[in-house]
OpenMM code with the backbone's topology and positions (N, CA, C; nanometers):
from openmm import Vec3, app, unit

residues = "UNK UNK UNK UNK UNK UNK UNK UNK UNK UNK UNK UNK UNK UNK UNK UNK UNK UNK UNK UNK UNK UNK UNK UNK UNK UNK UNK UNK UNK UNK UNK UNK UNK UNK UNK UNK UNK UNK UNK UNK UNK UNK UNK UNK UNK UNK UNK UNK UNK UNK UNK UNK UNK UNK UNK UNK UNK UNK UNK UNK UNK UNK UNK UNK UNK UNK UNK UNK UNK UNK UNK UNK UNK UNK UNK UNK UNK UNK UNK UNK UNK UNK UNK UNK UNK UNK UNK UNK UNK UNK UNK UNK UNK UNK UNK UNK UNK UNK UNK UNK UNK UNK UNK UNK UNK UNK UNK UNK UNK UNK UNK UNK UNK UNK UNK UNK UNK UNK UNK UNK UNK UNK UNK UNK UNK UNK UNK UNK UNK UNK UNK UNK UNK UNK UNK UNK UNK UNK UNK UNK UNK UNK UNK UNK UNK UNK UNK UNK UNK UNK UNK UNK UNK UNK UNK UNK UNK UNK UNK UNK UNK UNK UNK UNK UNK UNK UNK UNK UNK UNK UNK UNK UNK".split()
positions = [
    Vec3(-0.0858, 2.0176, 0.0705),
    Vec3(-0.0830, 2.0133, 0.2132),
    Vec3(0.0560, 1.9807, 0.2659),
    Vec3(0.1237, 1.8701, 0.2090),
    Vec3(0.2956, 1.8812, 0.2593),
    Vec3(0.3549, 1.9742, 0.2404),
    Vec3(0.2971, 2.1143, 0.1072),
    Vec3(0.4127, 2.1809, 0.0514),
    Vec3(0.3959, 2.2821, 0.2479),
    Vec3(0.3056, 2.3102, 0.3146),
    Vec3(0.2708, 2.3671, 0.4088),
    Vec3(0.3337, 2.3530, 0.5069),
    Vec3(0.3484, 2.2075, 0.5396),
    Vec3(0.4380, 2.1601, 0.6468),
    Vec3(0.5951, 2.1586, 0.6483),
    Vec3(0.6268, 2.1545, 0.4750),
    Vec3(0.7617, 2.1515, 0.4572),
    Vec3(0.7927, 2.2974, 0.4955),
    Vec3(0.7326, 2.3868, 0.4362),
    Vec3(0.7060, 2.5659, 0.4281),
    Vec3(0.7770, 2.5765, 0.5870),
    Vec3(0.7029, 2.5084, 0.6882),
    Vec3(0.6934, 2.5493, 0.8099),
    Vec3(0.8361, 2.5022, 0.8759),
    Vec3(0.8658, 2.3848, 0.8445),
    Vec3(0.9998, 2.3413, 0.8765),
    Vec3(1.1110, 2.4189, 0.8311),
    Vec3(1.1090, 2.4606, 0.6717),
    Vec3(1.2084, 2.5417, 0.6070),
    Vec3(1.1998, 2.6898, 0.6706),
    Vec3(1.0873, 2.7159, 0.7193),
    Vec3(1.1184, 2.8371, 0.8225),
    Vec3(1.1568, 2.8585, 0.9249),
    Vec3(1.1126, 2.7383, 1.0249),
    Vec3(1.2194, 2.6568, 1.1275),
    Vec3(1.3782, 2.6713, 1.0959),
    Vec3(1.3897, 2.5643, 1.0221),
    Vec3(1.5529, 2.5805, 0.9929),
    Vec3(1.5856, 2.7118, 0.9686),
    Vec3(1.5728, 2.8123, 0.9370),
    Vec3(1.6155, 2.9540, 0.8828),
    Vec3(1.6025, 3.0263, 1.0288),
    Vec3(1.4727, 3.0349, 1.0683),
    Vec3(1.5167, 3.0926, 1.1881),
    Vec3(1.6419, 3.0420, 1.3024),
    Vec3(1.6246, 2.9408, 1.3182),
    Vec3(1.7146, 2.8390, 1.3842),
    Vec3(1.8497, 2.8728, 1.3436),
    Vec3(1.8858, 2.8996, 1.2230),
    Vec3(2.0232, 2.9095, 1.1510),
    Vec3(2.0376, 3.1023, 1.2032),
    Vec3(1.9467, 3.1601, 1.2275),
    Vec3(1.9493, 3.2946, 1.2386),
    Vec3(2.0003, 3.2888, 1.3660),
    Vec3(1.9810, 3.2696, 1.4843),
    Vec3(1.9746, 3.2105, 1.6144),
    Vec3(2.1501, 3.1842, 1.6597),
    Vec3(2.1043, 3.0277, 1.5767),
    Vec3(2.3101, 3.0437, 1.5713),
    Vec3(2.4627, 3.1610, 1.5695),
    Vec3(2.3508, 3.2001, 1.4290),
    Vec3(2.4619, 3.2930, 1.3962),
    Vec3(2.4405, 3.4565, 1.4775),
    Vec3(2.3984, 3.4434, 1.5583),
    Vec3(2.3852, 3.5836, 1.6665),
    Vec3(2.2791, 3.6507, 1.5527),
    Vec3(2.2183, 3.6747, 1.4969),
    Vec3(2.1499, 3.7650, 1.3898),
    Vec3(2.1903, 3.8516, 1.2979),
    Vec3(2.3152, 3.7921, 1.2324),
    Vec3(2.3908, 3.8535, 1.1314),
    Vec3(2.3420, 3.8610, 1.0033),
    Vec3(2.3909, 3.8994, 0.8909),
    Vec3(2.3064, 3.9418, 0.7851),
    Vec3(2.1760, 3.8051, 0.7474),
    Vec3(2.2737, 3.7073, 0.7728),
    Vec3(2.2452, 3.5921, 0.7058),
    Vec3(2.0829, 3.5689, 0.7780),
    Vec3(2.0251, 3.6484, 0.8543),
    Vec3(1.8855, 3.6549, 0.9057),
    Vec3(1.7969, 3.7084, 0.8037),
    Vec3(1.8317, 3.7593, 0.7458),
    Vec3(1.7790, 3.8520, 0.6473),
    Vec3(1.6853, 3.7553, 0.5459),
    Vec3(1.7215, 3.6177, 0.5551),
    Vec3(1.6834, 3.5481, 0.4612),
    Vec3(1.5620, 3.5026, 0.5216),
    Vec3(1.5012, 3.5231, 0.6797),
    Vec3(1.4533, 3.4795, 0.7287),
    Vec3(1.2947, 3.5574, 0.6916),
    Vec3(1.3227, 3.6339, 0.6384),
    Vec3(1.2180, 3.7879, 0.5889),
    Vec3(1.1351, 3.6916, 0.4420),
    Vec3(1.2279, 3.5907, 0.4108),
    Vec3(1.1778, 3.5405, 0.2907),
    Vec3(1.1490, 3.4143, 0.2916),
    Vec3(1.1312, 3.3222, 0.4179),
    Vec3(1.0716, 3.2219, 0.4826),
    Vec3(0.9179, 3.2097, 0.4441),
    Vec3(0.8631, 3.0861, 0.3728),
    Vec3(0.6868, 3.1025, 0.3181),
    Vec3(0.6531, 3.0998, 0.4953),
    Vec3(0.5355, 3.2199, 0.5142),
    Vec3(0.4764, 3.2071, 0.6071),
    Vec3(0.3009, 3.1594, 0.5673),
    Vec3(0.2485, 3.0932, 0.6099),
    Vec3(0.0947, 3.0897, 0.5866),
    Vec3(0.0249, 3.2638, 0.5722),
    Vec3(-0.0569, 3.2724, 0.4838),
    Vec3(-0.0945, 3.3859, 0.4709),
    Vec3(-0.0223, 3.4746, 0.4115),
    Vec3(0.1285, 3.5147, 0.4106),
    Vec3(0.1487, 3.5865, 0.3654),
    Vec3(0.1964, 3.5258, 0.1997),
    Vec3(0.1859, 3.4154, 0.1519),
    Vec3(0.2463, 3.3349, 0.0553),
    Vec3(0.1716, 3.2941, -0.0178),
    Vec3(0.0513, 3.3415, 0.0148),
    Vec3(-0.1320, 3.3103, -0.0494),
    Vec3(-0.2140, 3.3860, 0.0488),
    Vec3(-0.3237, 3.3656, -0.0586),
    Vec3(-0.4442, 3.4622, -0.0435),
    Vec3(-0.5213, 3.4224, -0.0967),
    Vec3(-0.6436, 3.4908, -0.0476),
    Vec3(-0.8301, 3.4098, -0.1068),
    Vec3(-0.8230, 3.5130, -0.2378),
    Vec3(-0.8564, 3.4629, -0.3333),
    Vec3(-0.8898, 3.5208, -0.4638),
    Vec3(-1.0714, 3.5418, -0.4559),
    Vec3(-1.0773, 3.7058, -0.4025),
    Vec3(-1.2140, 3.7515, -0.3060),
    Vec3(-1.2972, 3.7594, -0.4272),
    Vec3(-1.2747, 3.7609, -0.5475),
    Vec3(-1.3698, 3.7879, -0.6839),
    Vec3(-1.4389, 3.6443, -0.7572),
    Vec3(-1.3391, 3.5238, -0.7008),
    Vec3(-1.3878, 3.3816, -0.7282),
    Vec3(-1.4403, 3.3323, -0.6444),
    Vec3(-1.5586, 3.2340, -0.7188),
    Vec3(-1.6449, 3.1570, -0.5969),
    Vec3(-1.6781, 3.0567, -0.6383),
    Vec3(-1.8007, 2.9731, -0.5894),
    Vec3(-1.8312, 2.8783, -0.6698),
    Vec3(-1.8402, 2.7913, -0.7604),
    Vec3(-1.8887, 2.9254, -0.8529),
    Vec3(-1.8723, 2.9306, -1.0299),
    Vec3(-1.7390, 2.9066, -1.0864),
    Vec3(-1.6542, 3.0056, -1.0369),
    Vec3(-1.5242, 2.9453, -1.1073),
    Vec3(-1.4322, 2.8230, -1.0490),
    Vec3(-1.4783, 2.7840, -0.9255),
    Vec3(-1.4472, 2.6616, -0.8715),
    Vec3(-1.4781, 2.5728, -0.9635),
    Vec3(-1.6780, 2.5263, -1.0343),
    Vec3(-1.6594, 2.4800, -1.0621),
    Vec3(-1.6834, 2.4260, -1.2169),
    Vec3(-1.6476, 2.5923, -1.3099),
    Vec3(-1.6013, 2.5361, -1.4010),
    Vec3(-1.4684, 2.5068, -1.4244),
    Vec3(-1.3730, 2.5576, -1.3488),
    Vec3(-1.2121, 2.4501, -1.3432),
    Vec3(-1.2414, 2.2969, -1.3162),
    Vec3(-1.3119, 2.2793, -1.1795),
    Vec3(-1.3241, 2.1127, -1.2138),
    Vec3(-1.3950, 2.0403, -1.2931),
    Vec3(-1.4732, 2.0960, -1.3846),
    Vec3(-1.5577, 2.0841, -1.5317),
    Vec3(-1.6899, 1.9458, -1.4160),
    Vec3(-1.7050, 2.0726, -1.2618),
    Vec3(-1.8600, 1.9719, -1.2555),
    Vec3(-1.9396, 2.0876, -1.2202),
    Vec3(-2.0658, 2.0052, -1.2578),
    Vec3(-2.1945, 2.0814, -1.2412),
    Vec3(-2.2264, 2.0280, -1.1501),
    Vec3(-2.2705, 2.1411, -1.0837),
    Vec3(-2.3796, 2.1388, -0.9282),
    Vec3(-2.4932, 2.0800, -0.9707),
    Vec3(-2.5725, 1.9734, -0.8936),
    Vec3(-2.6551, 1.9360, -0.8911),
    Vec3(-2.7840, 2.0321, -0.8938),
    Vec3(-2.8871, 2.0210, -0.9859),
    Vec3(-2.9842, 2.0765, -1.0042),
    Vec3(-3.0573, 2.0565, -0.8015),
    Vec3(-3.1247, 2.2038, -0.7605),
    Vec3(-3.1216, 2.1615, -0.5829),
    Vec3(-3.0874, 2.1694, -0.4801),
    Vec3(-2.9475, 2.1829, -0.5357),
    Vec3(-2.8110, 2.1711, -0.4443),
    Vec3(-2.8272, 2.2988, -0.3596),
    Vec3(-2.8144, 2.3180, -0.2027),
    Vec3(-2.8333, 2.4101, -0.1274),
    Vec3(-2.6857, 2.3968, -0.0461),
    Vec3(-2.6825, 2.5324, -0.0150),
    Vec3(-2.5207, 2.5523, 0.0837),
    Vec3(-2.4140, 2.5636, -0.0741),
    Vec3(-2.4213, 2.6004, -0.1580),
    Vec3(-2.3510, 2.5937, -0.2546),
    Vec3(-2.2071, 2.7266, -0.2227),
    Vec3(-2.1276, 2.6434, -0.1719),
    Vec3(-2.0214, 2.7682, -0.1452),
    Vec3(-1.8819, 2.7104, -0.2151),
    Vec3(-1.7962, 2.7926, -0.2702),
    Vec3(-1.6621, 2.8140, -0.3586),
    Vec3(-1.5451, 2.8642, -0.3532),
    Vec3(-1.4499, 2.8573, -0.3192),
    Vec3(-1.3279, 2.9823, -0.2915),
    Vec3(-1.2517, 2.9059, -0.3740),
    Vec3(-1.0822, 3.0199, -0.4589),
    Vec3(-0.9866, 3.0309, -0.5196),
    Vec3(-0.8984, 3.0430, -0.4171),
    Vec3(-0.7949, 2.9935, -0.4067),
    Vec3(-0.6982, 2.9857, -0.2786),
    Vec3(-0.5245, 3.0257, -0.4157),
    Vec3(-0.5141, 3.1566, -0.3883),
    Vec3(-0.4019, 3.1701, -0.4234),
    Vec3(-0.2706, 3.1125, -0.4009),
    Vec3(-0.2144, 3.0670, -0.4333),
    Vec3(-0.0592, 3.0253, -0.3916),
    Vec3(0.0428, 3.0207, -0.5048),
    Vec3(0.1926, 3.0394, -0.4841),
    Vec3(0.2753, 3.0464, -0.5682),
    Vec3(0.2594, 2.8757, -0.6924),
    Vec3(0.2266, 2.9405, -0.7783),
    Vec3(0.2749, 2.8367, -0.9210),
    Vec3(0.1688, 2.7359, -0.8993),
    Vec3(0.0722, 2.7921, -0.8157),
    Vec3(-0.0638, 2.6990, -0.8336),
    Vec3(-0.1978, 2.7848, -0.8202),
    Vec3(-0.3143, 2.7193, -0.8400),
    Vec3(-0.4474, 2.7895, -0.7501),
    Vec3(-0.5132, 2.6613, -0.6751),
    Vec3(-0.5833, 2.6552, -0.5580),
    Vec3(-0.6409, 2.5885, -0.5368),
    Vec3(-0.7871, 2.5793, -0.5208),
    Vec3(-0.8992, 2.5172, -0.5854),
    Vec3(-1.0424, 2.5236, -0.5568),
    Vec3(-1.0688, 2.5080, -0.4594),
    Vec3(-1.1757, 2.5237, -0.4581),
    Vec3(-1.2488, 2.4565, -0.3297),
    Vec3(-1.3836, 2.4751, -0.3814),
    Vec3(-1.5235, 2.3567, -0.3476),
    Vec3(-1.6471, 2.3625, -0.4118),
    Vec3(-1.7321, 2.2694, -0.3102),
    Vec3(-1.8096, 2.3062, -0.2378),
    Vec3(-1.9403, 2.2452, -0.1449),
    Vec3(-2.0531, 2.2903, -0.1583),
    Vec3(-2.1716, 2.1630, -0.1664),
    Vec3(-2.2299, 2.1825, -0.1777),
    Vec3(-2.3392, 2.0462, -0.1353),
    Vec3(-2.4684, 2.0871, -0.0678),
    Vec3(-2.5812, 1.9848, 0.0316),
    Vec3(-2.6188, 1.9142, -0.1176),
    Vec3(-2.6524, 1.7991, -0.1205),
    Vec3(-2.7257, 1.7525, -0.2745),
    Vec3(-2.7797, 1.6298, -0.2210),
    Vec3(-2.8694, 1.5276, -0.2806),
    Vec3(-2.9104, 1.4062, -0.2709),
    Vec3(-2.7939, 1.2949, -0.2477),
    Vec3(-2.8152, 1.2165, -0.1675),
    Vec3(-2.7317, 1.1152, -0.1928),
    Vec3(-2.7085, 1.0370, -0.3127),
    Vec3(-2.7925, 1.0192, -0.3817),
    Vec3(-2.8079, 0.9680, -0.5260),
    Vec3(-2.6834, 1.0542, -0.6161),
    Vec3(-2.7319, 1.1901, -0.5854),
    Vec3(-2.6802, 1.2663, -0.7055),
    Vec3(-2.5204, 1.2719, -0.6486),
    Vec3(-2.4385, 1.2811, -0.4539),
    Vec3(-2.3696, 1.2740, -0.4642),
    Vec3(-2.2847, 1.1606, -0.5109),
    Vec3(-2.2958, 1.0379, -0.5022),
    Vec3(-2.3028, 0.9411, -0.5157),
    Vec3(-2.2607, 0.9249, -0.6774),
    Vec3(-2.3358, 0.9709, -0.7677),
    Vec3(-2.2918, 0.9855, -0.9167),
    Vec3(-2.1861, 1.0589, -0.9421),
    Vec3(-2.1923, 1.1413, -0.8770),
    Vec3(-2.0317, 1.2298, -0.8833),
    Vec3(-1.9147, 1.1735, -0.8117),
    Vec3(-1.9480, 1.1226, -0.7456),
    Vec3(-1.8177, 1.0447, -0.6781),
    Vec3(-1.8055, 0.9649, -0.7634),
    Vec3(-1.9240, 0.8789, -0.8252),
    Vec3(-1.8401, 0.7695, -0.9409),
    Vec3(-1.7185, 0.8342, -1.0271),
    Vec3(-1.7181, 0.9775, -1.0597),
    Vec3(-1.6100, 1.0359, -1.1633),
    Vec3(-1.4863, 1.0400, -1.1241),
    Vec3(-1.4836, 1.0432, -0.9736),
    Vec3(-1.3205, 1.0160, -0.9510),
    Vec3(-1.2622, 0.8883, -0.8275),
    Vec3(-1.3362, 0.7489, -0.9298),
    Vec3(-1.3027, 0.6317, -0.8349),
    Vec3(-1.2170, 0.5564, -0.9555),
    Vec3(-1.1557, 0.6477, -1.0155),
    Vec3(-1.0519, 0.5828, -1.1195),
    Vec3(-0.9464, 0.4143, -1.0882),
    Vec3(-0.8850, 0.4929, -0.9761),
    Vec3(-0.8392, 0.3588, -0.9066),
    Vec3(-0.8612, 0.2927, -0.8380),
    Vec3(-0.9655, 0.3755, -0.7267),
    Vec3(-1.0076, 0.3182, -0.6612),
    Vec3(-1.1356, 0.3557, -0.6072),
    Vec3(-1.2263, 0.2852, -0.5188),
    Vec3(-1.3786, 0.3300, -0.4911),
    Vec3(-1.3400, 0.4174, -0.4105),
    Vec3(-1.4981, 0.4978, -0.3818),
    Vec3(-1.4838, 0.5813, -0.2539),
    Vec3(-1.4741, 0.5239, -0.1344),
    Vec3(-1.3629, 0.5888, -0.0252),
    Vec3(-1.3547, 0.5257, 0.0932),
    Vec3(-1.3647, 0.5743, 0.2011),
    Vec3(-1.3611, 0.5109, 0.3033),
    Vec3(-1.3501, 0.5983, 0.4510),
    Vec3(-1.2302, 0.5762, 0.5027),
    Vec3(-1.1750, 0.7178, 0.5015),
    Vec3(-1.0425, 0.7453, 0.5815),
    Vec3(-1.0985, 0.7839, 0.7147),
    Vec3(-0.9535, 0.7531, 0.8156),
    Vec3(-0.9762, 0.7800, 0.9419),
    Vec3(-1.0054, 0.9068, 0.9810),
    Vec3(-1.0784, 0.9192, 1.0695),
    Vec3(-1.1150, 1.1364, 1.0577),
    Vec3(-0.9412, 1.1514, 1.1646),
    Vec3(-0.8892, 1.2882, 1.1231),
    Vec3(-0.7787, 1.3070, 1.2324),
    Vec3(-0.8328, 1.4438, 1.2960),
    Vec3(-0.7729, 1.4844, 1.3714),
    Vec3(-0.8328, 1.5584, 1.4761),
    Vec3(-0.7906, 1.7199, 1.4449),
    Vec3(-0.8780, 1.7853, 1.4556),
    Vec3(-0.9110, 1.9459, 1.3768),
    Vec3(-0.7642, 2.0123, 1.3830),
    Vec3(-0.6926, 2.0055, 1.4566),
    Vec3(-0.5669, 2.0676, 1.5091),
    Vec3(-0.4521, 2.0247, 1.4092),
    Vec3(-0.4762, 1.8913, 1.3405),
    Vec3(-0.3823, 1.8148, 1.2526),
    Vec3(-0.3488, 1.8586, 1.1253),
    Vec3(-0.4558, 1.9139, 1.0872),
    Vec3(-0.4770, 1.9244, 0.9002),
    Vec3(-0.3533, 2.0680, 0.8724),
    Vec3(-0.2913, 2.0680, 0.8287),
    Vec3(-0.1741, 2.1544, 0.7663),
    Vec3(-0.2586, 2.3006, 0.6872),
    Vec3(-0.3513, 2.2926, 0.6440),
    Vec3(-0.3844, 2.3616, 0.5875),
    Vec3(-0.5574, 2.4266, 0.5970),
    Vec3(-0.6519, 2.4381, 0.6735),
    Vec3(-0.7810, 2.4210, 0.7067),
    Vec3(-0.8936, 2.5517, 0.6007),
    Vec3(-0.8233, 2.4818, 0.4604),
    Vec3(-0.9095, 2.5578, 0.3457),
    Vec3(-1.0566, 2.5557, 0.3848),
    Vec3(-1.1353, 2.4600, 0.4005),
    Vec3(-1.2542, 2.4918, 0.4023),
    Vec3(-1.3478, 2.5856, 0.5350),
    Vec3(-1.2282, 2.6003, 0.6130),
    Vec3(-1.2995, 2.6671, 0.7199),
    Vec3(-1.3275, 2.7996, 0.6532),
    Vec3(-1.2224, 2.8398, 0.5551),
    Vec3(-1.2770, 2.9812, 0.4775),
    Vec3(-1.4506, 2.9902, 0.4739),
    Vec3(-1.4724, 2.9044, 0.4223),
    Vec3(-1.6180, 2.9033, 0.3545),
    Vec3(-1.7072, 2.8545, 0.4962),
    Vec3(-1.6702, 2.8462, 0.6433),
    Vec3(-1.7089, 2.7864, 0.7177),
    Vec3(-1.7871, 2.6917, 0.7264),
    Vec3(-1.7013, 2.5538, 0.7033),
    Vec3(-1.7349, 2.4629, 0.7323),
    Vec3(-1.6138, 2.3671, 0.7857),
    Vec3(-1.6346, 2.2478, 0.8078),
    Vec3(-1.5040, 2.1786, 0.8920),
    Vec3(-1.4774, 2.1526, 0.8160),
    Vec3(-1.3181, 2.0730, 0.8787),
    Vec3(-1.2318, 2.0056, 0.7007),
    Vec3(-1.2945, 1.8651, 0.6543),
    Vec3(-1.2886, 1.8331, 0.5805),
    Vec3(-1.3704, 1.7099, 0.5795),
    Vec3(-1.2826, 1.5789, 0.5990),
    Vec3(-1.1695, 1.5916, 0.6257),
    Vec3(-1.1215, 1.4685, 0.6949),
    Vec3(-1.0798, 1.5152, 0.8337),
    Vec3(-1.1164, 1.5649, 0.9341),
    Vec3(-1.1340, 1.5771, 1.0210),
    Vec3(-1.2866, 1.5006, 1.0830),
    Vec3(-1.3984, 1.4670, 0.9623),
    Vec3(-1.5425, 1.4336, 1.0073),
    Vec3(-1.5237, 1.3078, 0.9938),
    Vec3(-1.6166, 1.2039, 1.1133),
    Vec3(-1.5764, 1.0468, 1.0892),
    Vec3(-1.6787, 1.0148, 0.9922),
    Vec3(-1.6389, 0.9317, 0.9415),
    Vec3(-1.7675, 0.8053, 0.8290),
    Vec3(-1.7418, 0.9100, 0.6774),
    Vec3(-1.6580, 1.0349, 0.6881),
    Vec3(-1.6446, 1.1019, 0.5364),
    Vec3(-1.6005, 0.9800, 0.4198),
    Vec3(-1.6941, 0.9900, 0.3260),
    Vec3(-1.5717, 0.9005, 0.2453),
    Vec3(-1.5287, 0.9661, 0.1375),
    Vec3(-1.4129, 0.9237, 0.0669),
    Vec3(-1.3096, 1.0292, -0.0008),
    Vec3(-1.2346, 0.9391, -0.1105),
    Vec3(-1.2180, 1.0316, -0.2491),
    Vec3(-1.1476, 0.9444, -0.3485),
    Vec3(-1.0747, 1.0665, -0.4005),
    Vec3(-0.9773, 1.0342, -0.4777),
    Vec3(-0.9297, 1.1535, -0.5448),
    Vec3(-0.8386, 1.0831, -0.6646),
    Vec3(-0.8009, 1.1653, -0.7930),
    Vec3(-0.7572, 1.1129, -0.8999),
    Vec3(-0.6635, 1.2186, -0.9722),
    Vec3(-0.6022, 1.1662, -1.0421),
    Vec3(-0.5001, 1.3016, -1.1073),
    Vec3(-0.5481, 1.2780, -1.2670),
    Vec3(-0.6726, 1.3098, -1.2930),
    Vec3(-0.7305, 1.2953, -1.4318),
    Vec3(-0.6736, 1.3314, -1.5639),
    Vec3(-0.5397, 1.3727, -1.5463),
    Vec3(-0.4065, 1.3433, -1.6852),
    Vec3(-0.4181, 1.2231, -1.6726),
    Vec3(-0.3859, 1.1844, -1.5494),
    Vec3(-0.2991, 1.0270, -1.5478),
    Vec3(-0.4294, 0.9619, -1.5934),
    Vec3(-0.5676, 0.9875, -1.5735),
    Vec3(-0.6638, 0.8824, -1.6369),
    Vec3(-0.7174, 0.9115, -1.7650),
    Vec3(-0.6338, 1.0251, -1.8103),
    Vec3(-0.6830, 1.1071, -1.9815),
    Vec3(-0.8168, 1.0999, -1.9680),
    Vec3(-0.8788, 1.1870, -1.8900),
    Vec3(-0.9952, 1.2161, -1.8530),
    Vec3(-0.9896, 1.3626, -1.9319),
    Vec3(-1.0388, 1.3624, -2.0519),
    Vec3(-0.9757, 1.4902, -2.1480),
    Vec3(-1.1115, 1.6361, -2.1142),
    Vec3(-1.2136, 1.5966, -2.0076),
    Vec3(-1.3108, 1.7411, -1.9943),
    Vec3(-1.1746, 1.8396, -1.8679),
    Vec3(-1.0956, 1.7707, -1.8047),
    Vec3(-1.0410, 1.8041, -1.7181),
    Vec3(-0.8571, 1.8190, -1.7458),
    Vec3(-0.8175, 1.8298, -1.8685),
    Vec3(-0.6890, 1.8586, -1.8915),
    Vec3(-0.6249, 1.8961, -1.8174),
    Vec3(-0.6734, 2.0258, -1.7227),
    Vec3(-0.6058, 2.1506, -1.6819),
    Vec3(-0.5653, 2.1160, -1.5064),
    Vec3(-0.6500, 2.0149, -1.4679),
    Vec3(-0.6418, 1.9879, -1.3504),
    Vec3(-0.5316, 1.8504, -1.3025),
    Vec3(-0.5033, 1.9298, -1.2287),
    Vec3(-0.3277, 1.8064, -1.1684),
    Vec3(-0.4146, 1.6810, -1.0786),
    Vec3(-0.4753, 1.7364, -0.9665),
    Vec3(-0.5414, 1.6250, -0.9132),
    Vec3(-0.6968, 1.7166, -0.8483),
    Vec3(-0.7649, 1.6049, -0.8337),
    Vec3(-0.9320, 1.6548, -0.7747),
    Vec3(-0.9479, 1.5155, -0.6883),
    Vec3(-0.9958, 1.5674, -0.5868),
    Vec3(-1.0512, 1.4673, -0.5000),
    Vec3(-1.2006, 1.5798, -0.4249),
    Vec3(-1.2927, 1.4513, -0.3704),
    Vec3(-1.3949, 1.4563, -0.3931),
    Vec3(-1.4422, 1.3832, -0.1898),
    Vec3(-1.4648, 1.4488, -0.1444),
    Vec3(-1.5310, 1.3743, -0.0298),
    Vec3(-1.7077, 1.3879, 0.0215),
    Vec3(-1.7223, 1.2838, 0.0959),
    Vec3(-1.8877, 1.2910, 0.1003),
    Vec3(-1.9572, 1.2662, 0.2215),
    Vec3(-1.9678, 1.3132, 0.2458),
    Vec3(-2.0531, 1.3464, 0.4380),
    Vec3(-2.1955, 1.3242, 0.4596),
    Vec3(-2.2085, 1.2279, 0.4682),
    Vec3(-2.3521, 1.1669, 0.4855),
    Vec3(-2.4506, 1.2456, 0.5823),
    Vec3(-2.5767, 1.3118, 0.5602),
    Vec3(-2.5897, 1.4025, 0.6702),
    Vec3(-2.7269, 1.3219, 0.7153),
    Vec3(-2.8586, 1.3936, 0.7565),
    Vec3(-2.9761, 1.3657, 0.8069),
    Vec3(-3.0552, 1.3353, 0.6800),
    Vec3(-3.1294, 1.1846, 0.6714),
    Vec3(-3.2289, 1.1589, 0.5658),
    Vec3(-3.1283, 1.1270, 0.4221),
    Vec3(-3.1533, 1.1560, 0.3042),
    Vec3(-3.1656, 1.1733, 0.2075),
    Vec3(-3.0220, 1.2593, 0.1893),
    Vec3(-2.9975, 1.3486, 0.2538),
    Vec3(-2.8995, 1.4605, 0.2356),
    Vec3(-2.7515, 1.4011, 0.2408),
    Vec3(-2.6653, 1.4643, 0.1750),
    Vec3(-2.4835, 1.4744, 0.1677),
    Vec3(-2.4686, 1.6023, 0.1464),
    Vec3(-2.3301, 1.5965, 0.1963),
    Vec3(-2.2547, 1.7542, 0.1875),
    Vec3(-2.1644, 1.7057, 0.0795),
    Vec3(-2.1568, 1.7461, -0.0149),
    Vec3(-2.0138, 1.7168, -0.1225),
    Vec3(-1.8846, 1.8082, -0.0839),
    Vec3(-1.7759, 1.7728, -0.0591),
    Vec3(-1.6596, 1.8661, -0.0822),
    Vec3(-1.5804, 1.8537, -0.2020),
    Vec3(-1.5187, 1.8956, -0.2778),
    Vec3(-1.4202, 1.8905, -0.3454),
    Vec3(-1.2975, 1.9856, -0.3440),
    Vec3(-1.2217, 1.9080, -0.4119),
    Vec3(-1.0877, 1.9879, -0.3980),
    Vec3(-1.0071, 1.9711, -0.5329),
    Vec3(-0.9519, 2.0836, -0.5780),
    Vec3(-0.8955, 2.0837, -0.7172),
    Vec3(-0.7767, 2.1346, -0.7380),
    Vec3(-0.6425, 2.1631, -0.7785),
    Vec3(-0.5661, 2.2065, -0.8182),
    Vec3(-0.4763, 2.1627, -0.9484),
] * unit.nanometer
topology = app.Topology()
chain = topology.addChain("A")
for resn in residues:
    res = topology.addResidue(resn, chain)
    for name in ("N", "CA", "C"):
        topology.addAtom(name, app.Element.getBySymbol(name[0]), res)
C-alpha cells in the first residue's frame, strides 16, 4: 500500500519536472511513471482456490460468500481471500497470525483514504475502512512458520456480522 502512494508522488515529481522544463525530451520519462492500473492487473484465471492455497488456509467447512482474486504487480502477486464463516471457526484462524501480537481493533479510516481498494474487486468494502474490524498480520519467515515459506507477510481481518456470523478477509503477498 505505500509502494502506491510513493508510485503516485514519483509521478507527481516527473510530471512536475516535465512542466518546468517546457516539455522537452526529458517528459518522455513521464510515459514510464507507475500509474494504478496500468502497472498491475487482476490475474482473471485465479480465484479463491489459488488465493488460498498460497496462504496454505483452508476455508472453513460452510463458509458462504467465498470470493478470491490474484492482483498482479511488478516483482510481487497479491492475494486476496473472503469468506462468511462462524465466529468460532473465524476466531481459530485468526489465532494463526497473532504471532506478536493478538487480534486488534484498528481505527476504521474513511473509504477515500486506503491507497489501494483491492477488495472492492470482489465487491466488498476494504476492511479497514469498517469500524469494530479487528486485524493482525505476521511475516511468517520471521515466525518460521514453515507451511507458509513462500509468503512475505499475511494479515487476516474479522468483521463481526449478525448472530453467529464473521466475514474473514485476508491478505497475502
Amino acid at each position: 500500500m505505500i509502494r502506491s502512494a510513493r508510485a503516485r508522488r514519483a509521478a507527481s515529481a516527473v510530471l512536475l519536472a516535465c512542466a518546468l522544463l517546457g516539455g522537452s525530451v526529458a517528459c518522455s520519462a513521464a510515459s514510464d511513471a507507475p500509474v494504478e492500473g496500468r502497472d498491475w492487473k487482476w490475474d482473471e484465471k485465479a480465484g479463491a482456490a489459488e488465493a488460498a492455497a498460497f496462504m496454505e488456509v483452508d476455508v472453513p467447512a460452510g463458509a458462504t460468500e467465498v470470493k478470491g482474486a490474484v492482483k498482479l504487480v511488478p516483482q510481487d502477486e497479491i492475494r486476496l481471500l473472503s469468506f462468511v464463516t462462524t465466529r468460532k471457526a473465524a476466531e481459530e484462524l485468526g489465532r494463526q497470525f497473532e504471532a506478536r501480537a493478538p487480534l486488534r481493533v484498528r481505527p476504521a479510516r474513511s473509504p477515500g483514504a486506503q491507497d489501494s481498494p483491492d477488495f472492492a474487486h470482489l465487491g466488498l468494502p476494504e476492511p479497514e475502512t469498517l469500524k469494530g474490524v479487528r486485524w493482525a498480520g505476521v511475516c511468517p519467515a520471521c515466525e518460521t512458520d514453515e507451511r507458509r515459506a513462500s509468503v512475505q507477510w499475511i494479515e487476516i481481518s474479522l468483521q463481526a456480522l449478525d448472530g453467529d456470523r464473521t466475514r474473514v478477509y485476508l491478505t497475502a503477498w
